[in-house]
C-alpha positions in Angstrom: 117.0 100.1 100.3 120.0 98.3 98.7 121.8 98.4 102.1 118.9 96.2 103.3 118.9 94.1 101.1 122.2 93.6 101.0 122.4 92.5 105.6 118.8 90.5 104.4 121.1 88.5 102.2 124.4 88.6 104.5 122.2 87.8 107.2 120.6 84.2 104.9 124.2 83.6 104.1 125.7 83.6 107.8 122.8 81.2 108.5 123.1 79.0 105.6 127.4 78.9 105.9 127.6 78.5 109.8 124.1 77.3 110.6 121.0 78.2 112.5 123.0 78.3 116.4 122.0 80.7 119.1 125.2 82.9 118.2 124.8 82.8 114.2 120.7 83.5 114.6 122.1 86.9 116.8 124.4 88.4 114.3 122.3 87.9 112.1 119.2 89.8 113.5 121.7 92.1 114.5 122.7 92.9 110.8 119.4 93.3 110.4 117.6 95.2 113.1 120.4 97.5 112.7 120.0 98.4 109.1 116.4 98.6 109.6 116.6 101.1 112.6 114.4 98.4 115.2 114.5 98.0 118.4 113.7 94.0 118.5 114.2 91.5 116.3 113.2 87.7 117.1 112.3 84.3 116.2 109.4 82.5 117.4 109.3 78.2 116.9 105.3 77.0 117.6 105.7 73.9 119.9 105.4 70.6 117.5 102.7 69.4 119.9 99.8 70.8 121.3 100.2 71.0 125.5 97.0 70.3 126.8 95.4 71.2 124.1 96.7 74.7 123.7 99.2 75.5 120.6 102.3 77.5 122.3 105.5 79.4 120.6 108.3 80.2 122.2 111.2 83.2 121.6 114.2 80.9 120.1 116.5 83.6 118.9 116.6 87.7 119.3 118.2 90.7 118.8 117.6 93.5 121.2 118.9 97.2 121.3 120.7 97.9 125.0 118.3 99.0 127.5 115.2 96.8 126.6 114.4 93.4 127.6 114.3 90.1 125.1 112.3 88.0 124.5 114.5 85.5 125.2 115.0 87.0 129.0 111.4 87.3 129.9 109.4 84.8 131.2 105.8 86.9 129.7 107.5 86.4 126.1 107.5 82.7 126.4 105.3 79.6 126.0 102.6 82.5 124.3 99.7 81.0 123.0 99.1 83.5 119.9 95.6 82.3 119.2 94.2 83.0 123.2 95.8 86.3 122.8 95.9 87.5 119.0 93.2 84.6 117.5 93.2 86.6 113.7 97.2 87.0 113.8 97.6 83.5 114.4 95.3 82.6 111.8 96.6 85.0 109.5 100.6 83.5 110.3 99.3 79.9 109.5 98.3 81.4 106.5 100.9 82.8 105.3 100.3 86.1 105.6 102.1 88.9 107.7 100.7 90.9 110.6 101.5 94.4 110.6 100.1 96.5 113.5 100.5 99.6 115.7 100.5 98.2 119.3 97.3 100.4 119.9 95.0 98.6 117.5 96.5 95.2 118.9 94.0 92.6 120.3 93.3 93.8 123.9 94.9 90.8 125.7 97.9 91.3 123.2 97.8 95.1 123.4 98.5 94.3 127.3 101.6 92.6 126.8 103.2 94.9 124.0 102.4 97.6 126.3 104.2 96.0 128.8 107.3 95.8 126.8 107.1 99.1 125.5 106.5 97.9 121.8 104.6 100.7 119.5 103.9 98.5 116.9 105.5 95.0 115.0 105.6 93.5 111.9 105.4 89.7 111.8 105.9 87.2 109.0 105.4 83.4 109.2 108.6 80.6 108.6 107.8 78.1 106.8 111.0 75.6 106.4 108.5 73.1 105.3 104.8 72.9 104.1 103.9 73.1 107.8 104.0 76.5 109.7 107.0 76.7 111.9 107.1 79.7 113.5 107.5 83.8 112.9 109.9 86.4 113.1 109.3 89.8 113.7 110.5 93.3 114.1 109.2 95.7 117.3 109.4 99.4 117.0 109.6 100.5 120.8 110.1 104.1 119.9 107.4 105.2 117.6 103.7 103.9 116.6 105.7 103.1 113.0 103.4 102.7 109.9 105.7 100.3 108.3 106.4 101.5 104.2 105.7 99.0 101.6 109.4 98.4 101.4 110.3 97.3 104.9 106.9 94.6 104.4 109.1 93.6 100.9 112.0 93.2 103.4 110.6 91.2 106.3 108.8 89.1 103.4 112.7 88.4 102.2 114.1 88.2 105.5 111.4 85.2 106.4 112.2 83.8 103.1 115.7 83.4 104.1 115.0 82.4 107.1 112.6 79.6 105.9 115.5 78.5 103.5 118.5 78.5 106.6 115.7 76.4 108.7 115.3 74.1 106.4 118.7 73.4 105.3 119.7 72.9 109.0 116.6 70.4 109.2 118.3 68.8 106.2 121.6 68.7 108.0 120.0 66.9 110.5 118.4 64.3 109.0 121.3 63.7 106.9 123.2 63.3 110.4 120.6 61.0 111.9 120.8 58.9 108.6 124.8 58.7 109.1 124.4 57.5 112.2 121.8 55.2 111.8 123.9 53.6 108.8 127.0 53.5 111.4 125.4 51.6 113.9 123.7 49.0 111.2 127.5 48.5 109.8 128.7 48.0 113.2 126.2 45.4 113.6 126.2 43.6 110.7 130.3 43.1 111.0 129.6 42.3 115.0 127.5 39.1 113.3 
């Protein structure tokens, strides 16, 4: 359990240290999903805007074990619209709450698609960089119906937390980058006068 604990926090760390890019985000589901003996490990961003009408979330970042596909590679994983195909998991996400399920007792349109990517049963908890819900990130067991322990919920419950805190640092970073630029270009102007 320590070991855990210990890739949960060298995962936050890579994140916080060398920021929230495509290769970062994969070591450090790697670190993860390996300590925790998964199969898939991913991050889901909901779209900040509605696209007619319909609330989507796409696979951002992953970590998958050789021989089954991403999220990130299939077209079925993407643009999902969690509350067509899972409505009490979405509401229970914007909630703050986890979802915790064995893919048999899934929502039927949901069941269908973990089926189809051989997924026995997922643990999902919400990222929330900010007041508003930004996303989730989960864990898929693809080799066993996995009743997950009340440690491994304590672990995802960190691992979102840190996740949530390297999000919103790099959304800090960014503003703090817009703002330099912004005064740049006013300095620039005002000496141009």
């Amino acid at each position: 359990m320590i070991e855990l604990f210990t890739k949960i926090s060298d995962a936050t760390k890579l994140l916080l240290e060398k920021g929230f890019t495509p290769l970062h985000a994969s070591s450090a589901l790697s670190m993860v999903g390996s300590a925790l003996k998964v199969d898939r490990v991913y991050i889901y961003e909901n779209q900040p805007y509605p696209i007619r009408g319909r609330m989507l979330t796409d696979a951002r970042y992953a970590w998958t074990v050789p021989g089954l596909t991403s999220p990130l590679e299939s077209s079925t994983l993407q643009s999902l619209c969690l509350r067509e195909l899972a409505p009490q998991w979405s509401e229970l996400l914007s909630q703050g709450h986890l979802v915790n399920c064995l893919a048999k007792d899934a929502p039927p349109r949901m069941k269908f698609l973990l089926d189809d990517h051989k997924t026995r049963s997922l643990m999902l908890a919400p990222l929330r960089p900010s007041k508003e819900w930004w996303g989730f990130v989960g864990f898929d067991d693809c080799q066993q119906g996995r009743v997950w322990s009340a440690e491994e919920v304590i672990l995802l419950k960190s691992l979102a937390s840190g996740l949530s805190s390297a999000l919103r640092h790099r959304q800090m970073r960014s503003s703090l980058s817009q703002t330099r630029s912004q005064l740049r270009e006013m300095m620039a102007l005002s000496v141009n006068r």
